[in-house]
N, C-alpha and C positions, 0 to 999 in steps of 0.2 A: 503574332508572327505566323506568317503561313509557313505550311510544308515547303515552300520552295528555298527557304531561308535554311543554311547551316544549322543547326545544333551549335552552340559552342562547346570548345572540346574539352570545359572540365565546368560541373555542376557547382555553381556559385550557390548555395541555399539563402544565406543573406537576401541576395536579390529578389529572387523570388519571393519567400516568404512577405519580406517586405512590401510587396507588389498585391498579393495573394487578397490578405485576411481583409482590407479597405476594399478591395474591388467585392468583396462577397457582402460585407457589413454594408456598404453605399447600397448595392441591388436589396438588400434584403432577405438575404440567399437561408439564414437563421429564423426568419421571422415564423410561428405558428398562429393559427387562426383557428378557432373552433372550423368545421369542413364536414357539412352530413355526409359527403359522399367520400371521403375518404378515412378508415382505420385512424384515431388517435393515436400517438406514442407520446407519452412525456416523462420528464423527469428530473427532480431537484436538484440543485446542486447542493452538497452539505455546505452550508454559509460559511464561508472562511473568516476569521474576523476580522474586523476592517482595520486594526494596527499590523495584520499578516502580511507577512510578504512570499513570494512562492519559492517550496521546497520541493525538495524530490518527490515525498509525498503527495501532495499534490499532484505536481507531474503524471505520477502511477494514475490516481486517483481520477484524474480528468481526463487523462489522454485515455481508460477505459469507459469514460462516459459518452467521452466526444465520438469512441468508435460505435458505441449502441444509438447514439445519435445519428452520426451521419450513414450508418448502417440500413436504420430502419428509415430515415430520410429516400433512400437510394430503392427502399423495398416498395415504394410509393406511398407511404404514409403519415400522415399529418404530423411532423415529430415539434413538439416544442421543451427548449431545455430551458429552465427557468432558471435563471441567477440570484445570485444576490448575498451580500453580509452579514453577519452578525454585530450586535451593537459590543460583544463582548466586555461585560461592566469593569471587571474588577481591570483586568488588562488594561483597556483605553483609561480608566479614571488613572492610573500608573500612571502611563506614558503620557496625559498629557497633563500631570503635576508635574512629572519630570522636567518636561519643555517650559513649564511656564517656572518654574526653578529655573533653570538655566536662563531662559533668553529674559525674562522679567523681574525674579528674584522676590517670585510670590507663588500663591497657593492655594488650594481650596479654603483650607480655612480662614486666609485670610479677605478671600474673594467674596463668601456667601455662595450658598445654593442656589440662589436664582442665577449670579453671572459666574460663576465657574461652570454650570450647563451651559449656560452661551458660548463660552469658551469652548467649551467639548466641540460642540457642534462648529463651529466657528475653524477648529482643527481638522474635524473629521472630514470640512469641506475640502479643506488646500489639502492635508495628507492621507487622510483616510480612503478606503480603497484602492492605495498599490494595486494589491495581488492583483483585482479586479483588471486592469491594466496588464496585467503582466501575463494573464491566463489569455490575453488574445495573441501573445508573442507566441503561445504555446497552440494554437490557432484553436481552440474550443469555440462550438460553433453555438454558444448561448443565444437565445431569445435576448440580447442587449438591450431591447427595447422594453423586458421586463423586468429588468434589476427592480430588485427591492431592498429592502435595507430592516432588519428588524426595528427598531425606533420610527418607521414611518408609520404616518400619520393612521393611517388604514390597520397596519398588523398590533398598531399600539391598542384601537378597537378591539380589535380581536383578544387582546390580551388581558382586558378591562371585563368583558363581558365573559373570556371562563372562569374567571377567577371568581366572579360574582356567583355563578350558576353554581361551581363545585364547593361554597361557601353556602349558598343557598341549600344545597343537598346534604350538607353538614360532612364532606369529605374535606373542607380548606377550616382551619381553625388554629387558634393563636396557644401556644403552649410552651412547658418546661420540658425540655428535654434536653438531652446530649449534641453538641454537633462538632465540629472540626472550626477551631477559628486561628485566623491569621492574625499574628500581633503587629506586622504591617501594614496590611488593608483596613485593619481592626475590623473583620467584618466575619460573619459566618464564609464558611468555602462549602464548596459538595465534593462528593466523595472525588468526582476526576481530577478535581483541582490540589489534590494530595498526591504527593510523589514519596515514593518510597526508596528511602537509601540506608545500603546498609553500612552502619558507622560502630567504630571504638567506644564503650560506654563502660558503666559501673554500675555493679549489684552492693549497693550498700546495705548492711545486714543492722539495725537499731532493734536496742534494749527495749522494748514498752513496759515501765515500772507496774506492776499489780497492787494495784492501791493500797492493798491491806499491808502491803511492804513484805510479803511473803516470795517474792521471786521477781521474773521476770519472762514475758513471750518474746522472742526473735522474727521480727519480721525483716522483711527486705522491697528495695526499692530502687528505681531506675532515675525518678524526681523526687529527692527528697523533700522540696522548697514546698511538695503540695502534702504532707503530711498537716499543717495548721485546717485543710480542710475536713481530716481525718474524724471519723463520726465513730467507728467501732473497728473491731478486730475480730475476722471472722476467721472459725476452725472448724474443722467436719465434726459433726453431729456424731461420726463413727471412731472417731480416731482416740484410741484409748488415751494418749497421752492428756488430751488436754477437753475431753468432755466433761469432767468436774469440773472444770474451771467456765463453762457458758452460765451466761448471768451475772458471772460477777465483772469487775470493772479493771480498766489500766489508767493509768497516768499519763495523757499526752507529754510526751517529751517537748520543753520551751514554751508551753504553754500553762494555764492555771485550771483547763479542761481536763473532766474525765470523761471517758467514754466505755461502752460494754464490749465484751465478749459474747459475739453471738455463733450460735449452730447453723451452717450454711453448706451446700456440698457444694459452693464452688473454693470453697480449699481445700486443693487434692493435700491428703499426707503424705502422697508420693513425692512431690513438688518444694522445695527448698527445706524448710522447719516444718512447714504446715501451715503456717498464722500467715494470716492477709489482710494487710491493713486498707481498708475500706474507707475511699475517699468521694463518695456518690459524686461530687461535683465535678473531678475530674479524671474518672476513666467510664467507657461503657459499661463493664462487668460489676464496677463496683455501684454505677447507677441504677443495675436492674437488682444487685441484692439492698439497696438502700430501699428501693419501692418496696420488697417482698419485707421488708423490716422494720419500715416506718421511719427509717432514718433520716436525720436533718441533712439539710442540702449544702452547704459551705462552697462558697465560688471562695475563690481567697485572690483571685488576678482581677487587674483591672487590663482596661482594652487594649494596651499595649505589652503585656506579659509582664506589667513588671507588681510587684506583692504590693493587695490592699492593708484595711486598715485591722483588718481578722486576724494578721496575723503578728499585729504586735506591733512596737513604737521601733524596733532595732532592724526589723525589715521590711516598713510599710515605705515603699516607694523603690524599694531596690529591683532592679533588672531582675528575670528569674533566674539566668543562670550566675550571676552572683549572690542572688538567694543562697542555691546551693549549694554554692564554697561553705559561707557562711555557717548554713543550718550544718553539713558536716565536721566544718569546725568547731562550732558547741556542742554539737553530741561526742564528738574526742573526748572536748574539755571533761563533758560531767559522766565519761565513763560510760557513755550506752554506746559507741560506736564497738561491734562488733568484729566485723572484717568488712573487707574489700573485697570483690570479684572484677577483672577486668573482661568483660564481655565485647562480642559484636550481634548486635541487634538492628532490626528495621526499623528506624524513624520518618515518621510520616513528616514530610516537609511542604509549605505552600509552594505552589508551582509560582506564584505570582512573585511572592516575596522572596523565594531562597530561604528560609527558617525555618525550624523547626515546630509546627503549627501543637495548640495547645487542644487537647478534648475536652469541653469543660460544657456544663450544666448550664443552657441561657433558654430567657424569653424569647422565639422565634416565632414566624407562621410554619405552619405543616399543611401538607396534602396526603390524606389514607387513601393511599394505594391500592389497597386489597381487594375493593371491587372493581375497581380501574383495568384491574390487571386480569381477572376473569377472562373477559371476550378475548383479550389480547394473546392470550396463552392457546385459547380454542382453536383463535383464526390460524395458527403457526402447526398447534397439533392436527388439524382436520387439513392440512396442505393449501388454505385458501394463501399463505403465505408460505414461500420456500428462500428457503437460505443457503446458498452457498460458499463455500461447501458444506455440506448440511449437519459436521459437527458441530457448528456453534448454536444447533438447536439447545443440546444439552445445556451448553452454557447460559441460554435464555432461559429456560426451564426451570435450571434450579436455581437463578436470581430472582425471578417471575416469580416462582413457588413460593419464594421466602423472603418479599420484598417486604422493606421498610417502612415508615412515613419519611416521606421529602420532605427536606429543609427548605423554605423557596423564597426565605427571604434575608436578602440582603444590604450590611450595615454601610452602604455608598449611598454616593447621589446618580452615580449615570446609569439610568435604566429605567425600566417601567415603575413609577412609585405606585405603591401599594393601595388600589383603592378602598382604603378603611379609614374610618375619619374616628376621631373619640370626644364625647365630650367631658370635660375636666366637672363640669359641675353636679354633674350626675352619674358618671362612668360608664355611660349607656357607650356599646360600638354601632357604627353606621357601615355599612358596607353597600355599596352602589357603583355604579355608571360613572356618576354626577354628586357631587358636594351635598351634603344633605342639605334639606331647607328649613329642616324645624328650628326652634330657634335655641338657643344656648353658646355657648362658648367650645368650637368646634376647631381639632385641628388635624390633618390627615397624618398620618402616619410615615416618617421619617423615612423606613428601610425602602428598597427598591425589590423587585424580584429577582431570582436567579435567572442569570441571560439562559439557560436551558427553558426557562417556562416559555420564551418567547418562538424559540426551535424546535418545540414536541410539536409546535402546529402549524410548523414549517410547509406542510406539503398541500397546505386546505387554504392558511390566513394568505398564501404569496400568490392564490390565485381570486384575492377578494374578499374571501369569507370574513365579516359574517355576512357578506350581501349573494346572492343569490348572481353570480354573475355568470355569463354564458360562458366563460373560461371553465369554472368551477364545475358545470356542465357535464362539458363534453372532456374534458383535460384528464378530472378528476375521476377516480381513484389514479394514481399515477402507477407507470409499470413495473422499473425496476430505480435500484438504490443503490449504489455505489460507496461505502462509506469505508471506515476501517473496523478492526473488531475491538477496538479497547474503547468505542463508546457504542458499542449492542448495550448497556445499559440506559446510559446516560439518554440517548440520541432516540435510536432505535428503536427500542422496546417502551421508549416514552410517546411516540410518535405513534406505534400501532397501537397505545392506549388510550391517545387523543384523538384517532379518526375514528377509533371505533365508537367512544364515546359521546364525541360532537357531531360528526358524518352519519355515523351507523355502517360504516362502512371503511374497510382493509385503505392506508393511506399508499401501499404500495404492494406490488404482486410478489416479487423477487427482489431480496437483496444477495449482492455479492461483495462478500469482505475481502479488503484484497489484501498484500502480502506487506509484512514489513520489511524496510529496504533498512541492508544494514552494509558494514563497508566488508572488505576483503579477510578482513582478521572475526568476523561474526559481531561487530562490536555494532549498537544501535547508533544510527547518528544523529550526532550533537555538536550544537558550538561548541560548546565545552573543548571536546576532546578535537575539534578542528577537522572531523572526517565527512564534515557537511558540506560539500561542495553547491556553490550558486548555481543553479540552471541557466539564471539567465547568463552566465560564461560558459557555460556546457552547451546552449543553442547558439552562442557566437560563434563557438570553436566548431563543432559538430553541425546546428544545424535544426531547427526544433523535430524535422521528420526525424531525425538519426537519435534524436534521443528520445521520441516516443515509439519508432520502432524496437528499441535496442533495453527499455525498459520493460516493455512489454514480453519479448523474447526470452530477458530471465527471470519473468515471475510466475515461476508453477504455481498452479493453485493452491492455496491453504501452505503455502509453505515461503519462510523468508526468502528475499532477496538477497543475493552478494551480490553488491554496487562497486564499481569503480569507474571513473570515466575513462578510463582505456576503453573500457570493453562499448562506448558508443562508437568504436572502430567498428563493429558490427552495423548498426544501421548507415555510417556516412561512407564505409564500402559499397552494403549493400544499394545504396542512393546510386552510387556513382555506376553502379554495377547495371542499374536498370538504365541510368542515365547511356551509357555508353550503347547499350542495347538498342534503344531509339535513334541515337547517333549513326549506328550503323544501318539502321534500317532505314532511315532518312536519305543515308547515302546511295542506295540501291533506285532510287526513283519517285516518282510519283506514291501519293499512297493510294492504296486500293480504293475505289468508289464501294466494291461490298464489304468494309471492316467488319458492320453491323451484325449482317448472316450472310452466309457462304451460298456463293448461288448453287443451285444444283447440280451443274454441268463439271464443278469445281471437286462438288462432295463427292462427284460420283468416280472422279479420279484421281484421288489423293494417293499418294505416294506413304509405303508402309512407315517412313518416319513421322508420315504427318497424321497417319492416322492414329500413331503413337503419342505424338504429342496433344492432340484432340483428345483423347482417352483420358491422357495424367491431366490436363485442364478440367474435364466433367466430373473425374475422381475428386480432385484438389478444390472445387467450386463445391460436390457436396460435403464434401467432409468440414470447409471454413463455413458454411451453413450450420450443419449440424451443430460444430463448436463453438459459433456465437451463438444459439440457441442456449448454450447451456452453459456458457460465460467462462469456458475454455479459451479464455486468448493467447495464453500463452503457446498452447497447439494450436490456436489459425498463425499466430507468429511463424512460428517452423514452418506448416506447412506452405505456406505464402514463400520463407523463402528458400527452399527444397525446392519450389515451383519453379519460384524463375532463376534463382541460381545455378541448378544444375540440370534442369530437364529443358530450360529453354531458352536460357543462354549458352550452358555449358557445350548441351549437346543437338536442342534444335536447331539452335540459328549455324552450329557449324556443317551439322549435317543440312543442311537447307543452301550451304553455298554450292553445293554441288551441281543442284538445277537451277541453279541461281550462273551459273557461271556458265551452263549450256544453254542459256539467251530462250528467247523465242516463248512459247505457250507454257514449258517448263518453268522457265524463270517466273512469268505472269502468274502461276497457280502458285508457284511459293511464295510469292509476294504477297498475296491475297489471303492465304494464307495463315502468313507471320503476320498480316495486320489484324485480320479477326483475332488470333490468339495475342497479339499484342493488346488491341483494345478489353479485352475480358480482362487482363492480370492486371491492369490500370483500375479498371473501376474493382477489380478484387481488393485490390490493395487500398484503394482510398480511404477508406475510413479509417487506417493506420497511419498513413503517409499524406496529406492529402495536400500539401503544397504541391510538392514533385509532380504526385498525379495529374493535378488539373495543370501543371505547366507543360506537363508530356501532351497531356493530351491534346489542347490547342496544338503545342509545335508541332504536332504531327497530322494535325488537319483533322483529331475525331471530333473535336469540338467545335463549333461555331463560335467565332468573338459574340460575346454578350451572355454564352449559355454558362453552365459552369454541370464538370463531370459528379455535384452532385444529387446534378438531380438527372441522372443517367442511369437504366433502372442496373441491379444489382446482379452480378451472374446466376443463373440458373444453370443445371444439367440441361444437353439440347441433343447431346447424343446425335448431332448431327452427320456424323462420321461414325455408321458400325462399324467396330472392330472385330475381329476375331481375336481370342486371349490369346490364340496359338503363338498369329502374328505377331501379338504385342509380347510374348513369351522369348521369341527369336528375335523380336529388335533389342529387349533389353538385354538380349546373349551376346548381341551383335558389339552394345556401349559396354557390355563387360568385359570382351576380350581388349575393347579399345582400351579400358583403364587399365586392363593387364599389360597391354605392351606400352604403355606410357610411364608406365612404371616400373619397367624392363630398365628403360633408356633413364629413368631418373635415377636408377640405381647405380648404375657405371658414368654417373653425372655426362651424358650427353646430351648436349643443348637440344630444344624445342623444335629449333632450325633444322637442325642435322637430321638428312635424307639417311635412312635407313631403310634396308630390308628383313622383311619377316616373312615368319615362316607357320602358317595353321594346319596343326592335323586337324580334322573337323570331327568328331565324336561318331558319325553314319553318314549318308549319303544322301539323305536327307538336309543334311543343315552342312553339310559339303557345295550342295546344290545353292543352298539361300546364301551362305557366305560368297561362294563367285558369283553370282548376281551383285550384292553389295560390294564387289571389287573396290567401285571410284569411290564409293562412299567411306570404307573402310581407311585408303591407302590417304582419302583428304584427311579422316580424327585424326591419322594415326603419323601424317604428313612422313607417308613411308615412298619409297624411289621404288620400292617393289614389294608384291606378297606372292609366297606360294602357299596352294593350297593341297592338301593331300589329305587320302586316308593312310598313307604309310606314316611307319614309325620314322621319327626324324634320324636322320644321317648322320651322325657325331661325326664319322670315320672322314665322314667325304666335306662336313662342316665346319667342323671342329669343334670348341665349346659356344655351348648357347644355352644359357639361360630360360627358363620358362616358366608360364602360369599358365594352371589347369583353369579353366571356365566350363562353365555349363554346355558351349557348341564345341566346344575342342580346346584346346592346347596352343597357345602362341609362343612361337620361340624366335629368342632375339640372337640370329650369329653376328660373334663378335670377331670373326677372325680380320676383319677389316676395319673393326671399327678403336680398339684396343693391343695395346701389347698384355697378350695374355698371361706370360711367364711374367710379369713386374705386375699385374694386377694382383696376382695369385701371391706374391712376395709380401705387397705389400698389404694383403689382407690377413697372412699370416702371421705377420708382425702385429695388424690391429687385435686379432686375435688371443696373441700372446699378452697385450696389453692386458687388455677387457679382461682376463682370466684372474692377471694378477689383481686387477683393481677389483676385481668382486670379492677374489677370495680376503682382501681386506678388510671391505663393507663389512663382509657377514663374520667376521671373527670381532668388528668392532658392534655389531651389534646383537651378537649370543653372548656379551658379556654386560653381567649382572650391574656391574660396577658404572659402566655407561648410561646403560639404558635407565638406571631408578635413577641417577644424579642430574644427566642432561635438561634443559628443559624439552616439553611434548612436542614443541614445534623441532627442534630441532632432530628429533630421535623420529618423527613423521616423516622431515626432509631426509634423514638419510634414507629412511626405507623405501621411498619413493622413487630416489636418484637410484639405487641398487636396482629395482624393478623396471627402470630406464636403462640400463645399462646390460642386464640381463635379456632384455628385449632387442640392443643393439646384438649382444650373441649372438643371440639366435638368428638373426639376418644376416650377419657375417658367417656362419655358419655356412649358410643357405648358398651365399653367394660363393664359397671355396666350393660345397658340392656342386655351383653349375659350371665352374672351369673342371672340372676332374676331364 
């Protein structure tokens, strides 16, 4: 639509949008190309997994990627943002047992491993990747043309040939160890995949007999079902009570085992009895003193949590937590139950399954860490990598310092299966590329890896590697990383130990963690608790600009979010608010042929509000500079719209009707003008907003059909327009006195409409002199029927009452003698008065009582204190307002 066509008069977002994201995808507008002559920018997208659908998180999460993208896009530089999914194992093999239960009334097991993967795949085609879909509603300007997917064919190489090398190098190797399993997935989990809730539980306190029939130790327990695993009973080495007693033996209770007393200092005597029954197979602490001890291993669960055949004929097959019952039931019966404790404690539960996950002693593969993690600590301590904000270095540090070995193999079928082959006739392992070919009875290994193995190489395998490709090139090291902070372990710090070690080189320059969104009550969101609102109803209602401007706005850095979709009333105002802006300026005429740069002839005669408004644009253009620099977006937010809310909508374009309205070479230099400074806060804004933008900017003629605003280059300072501060000192004195007498008149609620006169003493003669210059300008803010101006003291006598605000050039006072009955104002402020006095003195005598304030709940003992300080507040202005009738 050219400039000569209307603006419609209220911003449909739907439309546009809808219109927008297909006209950019079809040109290509996303696509990156290695480019010798132009600066690379690139950067990953964290793989969302492909059963996800898009949340708020996300949201944050992308609309801050998409702004360093089409940012650095705009700065003239090669930007490519690279997409793509996660195969997410444990998840999708869920979801799509679930579907084939429901619609078919079958299952992996009963399908086989070869066609229940066909199946997966077969889902993932028709459902898998939503989000991927639903992140272009949110208009992210991904390289679409580079989606990858971790199960493809290429990243599946990649993932074949580390596993090989870091087995080759003897850091990947197959062991007994502790891990986290789910008796749902029946599979190992890692550590993210455990949620921590805190729940109502039991310290059961059991007799363990001492063999010799001379007493009894007291121990206590959280599961008692996993005492059959029980190997010994450890006591401190120091603790007077019960150091005679190491070496000799106790009676497992319900079994026909004994077992020892050993000296251990991990049983504090501070800590319950002292005695700690030592079950190595199923907790961490008791597996590292069963190594220092020599003690036997006892798994006593099978895959689904419910008790083997260890622990006896009465509860081999039982559920564990019928175990439980049980095992407390028998120890009643024969007299060792002690006491009860009702406790609340943290139970780690699967994130997949919803239960409570067991820690128990299996055969996995492992990856050691420990030199992995070397360079990767270096690159982060010597600054070649920075984080912001840069506390969660510490956080890297001291998991980095005191990392573990990974778990990285897992008991499903959907995922990378594990290239190690065995053969049964000899026991010999193979570990390869490719199937071994020597000859024997050979069969690869069942587990899959952890979908994290496939994502630590996220930022190298999605540009080719292991091939040598010209992406890989120029693309790679990537710049910055966007993620959240509750996988710097998992993600993160696995990522900069994979580039360093397969690259030799940093996978990323800067990452920024961003904030977690949580709702109005502080509460994180979740289905669960129903405070997870859909985006994609938030971008119908609002708009997707108004919800990535209005998410961005409340996320100070390093610190949560309070989300509500009220508050994307913020961005689909501020939408309509710029919208309205072009609408008016549309209506003024033609647009200027110099929007670009301000001819000469123009600069050399700007009027002191425009050189005003030229000022806070080079200000506002360095300072959103500097803070995408340094991944401060939540201050280019504000200042973005500080900009155009109130410097140049509120008060240029009003103050600009003036020569707008005296026609002729006047009019033409404010036009010109408000088009340059209109087209700067356009492309300022796009990388935030960038439907509206590119739709302003065609409507308004800055763009040509076919181009798109972004590849329009990015504001610079141009300082086009010297200022004097002085001048800029006396115009912002000039929009001070303006808000003082607007808010004269808002006080005695007279309408916007109503012609009024005022009255300024001007502070010297000086700014006496610049205010009756600003006469017409002053009398259009302030849409007064008159102003006088003076160095005299104002005239009560000859006025009457009036009202005033002190400012920096003078004194505005508003007479009311024409505009109000003064005797009934003054009546009826003394009645609001009398009010307000009584209702405070209430507040505060219900809130200096003891009796109140400990019984109430916090919110509600907050809301009074608040509404008092509301209302205290309202005093004092009614106050104000009986001193200006006196």
């Amino acid at each position: 639509m050219s400039s000569h066509e209307p603006l419609p008069r209220a911003y449909e977002p739907a439309a546009v949008e809808a219109k927008w994201f297909p006209t950019w995808e079809k040109a290509g507008n996303f696509h990156g190309e290695p480019n010798p002559d132009k600066k690379p920018y690139s950067i990953v997208i964290p793989p969302p997994n492909v059963t996800g659908i898009l949340t708020l998180g996300h949201v944050l999460n992308n609309t801050l990627q998409d702004i360093l993208c089409r940012y650095h896009r705009m700065k003239g530089e090669e930007v490519c943002w690279f997409p793509g999914t996660d195969h997410a194992g444990i998840a999708t093999e869920a979801r799509v047992e679930k579907y084939l239960r429901k619609e078919e009334n079958t299952g992996r097991d009963e399908l086989g491993r070869e066609e229940f993967i066909r199946r997966v795949w077969q889902w993932k085609g028709e459902f898998g990747g939503k989000i991927i879909r639903q992140l272009r509603t949110l208009g992210c300007s991904c390289d679409w043309e580079r989606e990858r997917f971790t199960m493809d064919e290429g990243l599946s190489e990649a993932v074949k040939k580390v596993f090989v090398e870091l087995y080759n190098k003897g850091y990947i190797y197959r062991g007994q160890r502790m891990i986290n399993w789910c008796p749902v997935a029946k599979s190992a989990l890692s550590d993210e995949e455990v949620i921590y809730k805190d729940v109502a539980g039991h310290f059961w306190h059991f007799r363990y007999p001492l063999a010799d029939g001379s007493g009894y130790l007291v121990v206590a327990t959280t599961r008692p079902e996993t005492m059959f695993g029980d190997t010994a009973v450890a006591v401190n080495p120091a603790d007077e009570r019960y150091k005679h007693l190491i070496g000799r033996m106790v009676k497992l209770p319900l079994t026909d085992r004994e077992i020892p007393i050993i000296g251990d200092e991990h049983a504090d005597p501070a800590k319950g009895t002292g005695c700690v029954k030592i079950t190595p197979a199923h907790d961490p602490n008791d597996f590292e003193v069963g190594k220092r001890h020599n003690l036997e291993v006892i798994n006593v669960m099978n895959p689904d949590a419910s008790l083997n055949a260890r622990c006896g004929a009465a509860f081999e097959g039982l559920d564990r937590f019928e175990a439980r019952k049980l095992c407390v039931k028998m120890m009643e019966e024969q007299g060792l139950l002690e006491k009860v404790e009702e406790i609340r404690h943290a139970v780690g539960y699967s994130e997949r399954g919803d239960v409570p996950i067991e820690t128990l002693v299996s055969y996995q593969w492992f990856c050691n860490m420990k030199e992995l993690a070397k360079p990767a600590i270096e690159a982060v301590k010597s600054g070649r990598i920075k984080f912001y904000p840069e506390r969660w270095s510490k956080t890297y540090f001291h998991w980095m310092e005191n990392i573990q070995d990974w778990c990285i193999s897992r008991q499903i079928w959907w995922g990378h299966r594990i290239p190690a082959w065995y053969n049964d006739e000899n026991g010999e392992v193979y570990v390869g590329l490719e199937a071994p070919t020597a000859p024997g009875k050979w069969r690869q290994e069942e587990d899959v890896l952890d979908t994290w193995f496939s994502s630590w190489l996220w930022p190298f395998s999605i540009m080719g590697w292991p091939k040598e490709t010209p992406e890989l090139k120029y693309f790679y090291p990537t710049c910055d990383l966007v993620t959240g902070p509750d996988i710097i372990f998992f993600w993160v710090a696995r990522m900069i130990m994979a580039g360093c070690e397969f690259m030799k080189e940093i996978p990323f320059r800067n990452v920024y963690f961003t904030s977690i969104i949580r709702d109005e009550q502080g509460r994180k969101l979740s289905k669960s608790l129903g405070n997870s609102p859909d985006p994609l109803d938030v971008i119908a209602t609002y708009g997707a600009d108004a919800l990535r401007f209005t998410i961005v706005y409340i996320a100070p850095v390093g610190m949560d979010i309070r989300y509500s979709n009220e508050k994307c009333e913020i961005g689909k105002t501020f939408a309509n608010k710029l919208w309205n802006a072009c609408r008016f300026r549309q209506m003024q005429g033609e647009v200027s042929k110099e929007f670009r740069e301000l001819p000469a002839d123009v600069a050399a005669n700007l009027s002191g509000d425009e050189r005003w408004m030229l000022a806070r644009l080079d200000a506002t253009i360095e300072s959103i500079n500097a803070a995408l620099a340094e991944f401060r977006f939540h201050s280019a937010a504000h200042e973005l719209y500080e900009l155009v809310w109130t410097s140049f909508c509120d008060w240029f374009i009003e103050a600009e009707k003036v020569p707008m309205r005296a026609g002729g070479a006047e009019k033409e230099r404010a036009l010109t003008v408000l088009d340059y400074a209109l087209f700067r806060i356009l492309r300022l804004l796009h990388p935030f907003m960038p439907f509206i933008t590119e739709e302003l900017a065609h409507q308004m003629g800055f763009v040509a059909e076919g181009d798109s605003i972004m590849y329009e280059p990015y504001p610079e300072s141009d300082s086009c327009a010297a200022a004097d501060p002085a001048e800029l000192e006396r115009i912002d004195g000039k929009f001070e006195l303006v808000k003082g007498g607007r808010f004269l008149k808002a006080s005695y609620n007279l309408p916007d409409g109503r012609k009024v006169k005022f009255h300024i003493k001007a502070v010297d003669a000086a700014a006496l002199e610049f205010l009756s210059r600003e006469e017409a300008s002053l009398k259009s803010l302030l849409n007064a029927e008159a102003i006088e101006f003076s160095l005299d003291e104002f005239d009560f006598a000859k006025h009457g009452a009036a009202p005033s605000q002190i400012c920096k050039l003078g004194t505005v006072y508003l007479p009311l003698a024409d505009l109000i009955d003064v005797a009934a104002e003054r009546v009826k402020l003394e009645k609001q008065k009398k009010d307000l006095e009584g209702w405070i003195a209430g507040s505060k005598a219900k809130l200096s009582n003891e009796r109140f304030v400990s019984k109430a709940p916090a919110q509600v003992v907050a809301d009074a204190k608040l509404k008092l300080a509301e209302m205290e507040e309202k005093l004092a202005r009614t106050l104000d307002l009986l001193n200006s009738l006196k």
